[in-house]
matplotlib code that plots the C-alpha trace (Angstrom):
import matplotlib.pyplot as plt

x = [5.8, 4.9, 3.2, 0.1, 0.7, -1.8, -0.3, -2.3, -3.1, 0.2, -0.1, 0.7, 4.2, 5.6, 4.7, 1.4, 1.0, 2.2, -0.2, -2.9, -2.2, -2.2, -5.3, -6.7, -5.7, -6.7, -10.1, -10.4, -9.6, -11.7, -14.6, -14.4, -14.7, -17.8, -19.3, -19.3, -18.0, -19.1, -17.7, -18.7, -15.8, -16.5, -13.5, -12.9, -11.6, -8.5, -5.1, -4.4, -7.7, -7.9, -5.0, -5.6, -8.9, -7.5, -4.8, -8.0, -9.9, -7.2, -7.0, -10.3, -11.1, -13.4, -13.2, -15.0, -14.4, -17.6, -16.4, -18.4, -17.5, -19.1, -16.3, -13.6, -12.4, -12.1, -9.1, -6.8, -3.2, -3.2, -5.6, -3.1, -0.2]
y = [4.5, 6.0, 9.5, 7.4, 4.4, 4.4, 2.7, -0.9, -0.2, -1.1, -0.9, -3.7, -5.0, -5.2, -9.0, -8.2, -5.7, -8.4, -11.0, -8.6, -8.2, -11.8, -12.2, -10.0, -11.4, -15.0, -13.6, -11.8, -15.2, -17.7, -15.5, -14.5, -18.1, -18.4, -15.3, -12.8, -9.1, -6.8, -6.4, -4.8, -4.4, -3.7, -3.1, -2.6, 0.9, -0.1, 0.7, -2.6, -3.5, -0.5, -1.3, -5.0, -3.7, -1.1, -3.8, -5.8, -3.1, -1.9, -5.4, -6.0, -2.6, -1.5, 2.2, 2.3, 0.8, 0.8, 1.4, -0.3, 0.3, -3.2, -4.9, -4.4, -5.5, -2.9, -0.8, -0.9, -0.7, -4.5, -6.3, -8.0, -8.7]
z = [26.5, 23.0, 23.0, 22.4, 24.6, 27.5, 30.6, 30.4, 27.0, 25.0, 21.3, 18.6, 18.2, 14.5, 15.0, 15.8, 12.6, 10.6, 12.6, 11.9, 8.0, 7.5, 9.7, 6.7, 4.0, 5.0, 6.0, 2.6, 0.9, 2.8, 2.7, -0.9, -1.6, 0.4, -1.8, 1.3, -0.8, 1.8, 5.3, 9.0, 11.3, 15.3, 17.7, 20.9, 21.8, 22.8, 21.0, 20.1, 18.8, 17.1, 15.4, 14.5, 12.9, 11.0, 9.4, 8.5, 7.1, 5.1, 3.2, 3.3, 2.0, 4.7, 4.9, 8.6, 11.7, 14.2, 17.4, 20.5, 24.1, 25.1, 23.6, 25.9, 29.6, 32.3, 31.8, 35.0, 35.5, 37.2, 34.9, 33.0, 35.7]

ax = plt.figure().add_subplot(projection="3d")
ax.plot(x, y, z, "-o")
ax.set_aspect("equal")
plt.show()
């Protein structure tokens, strides 16, 4: 584990940064074309999501993140085996 890897709560891979990037940028282009300029961003609280969404904002140029603990499963050691 990583100093900030929570057992159950792994963090992205380098695939999934690069997933999560691209996710951005086609995001950015699709809805540019549709006139959106402005975005909102919620995530889950866990590492992963935390990290996809930061990818996104950065290319989207969202400076905040909204948090919101109703977006997440329960965290257990066994929920994902």
């Amino acid at each position: 584990m990583t100093p900030v890897e929570i057992d159950g709560d792994p963090p992205l891979t380098r695939n999934g940064i690069d997933q999560a990037q691209k996710t951005g940028e086609y995001l950015k282009e699709v809805l540019s074309q549709r006139g959106f300029t402005k975005f909102v961003i919620y995530s889950s609280p866990f590492l992963r999501c935390l990290q996809t969404a930061s990818e996104v904002a950065t290319v989207l140029e969202v400076r905040d993140i909204n948090l919101d603990f109703l977006i997440s499963e329960v965290q257990t050691n066994g929920i994902f085996k």
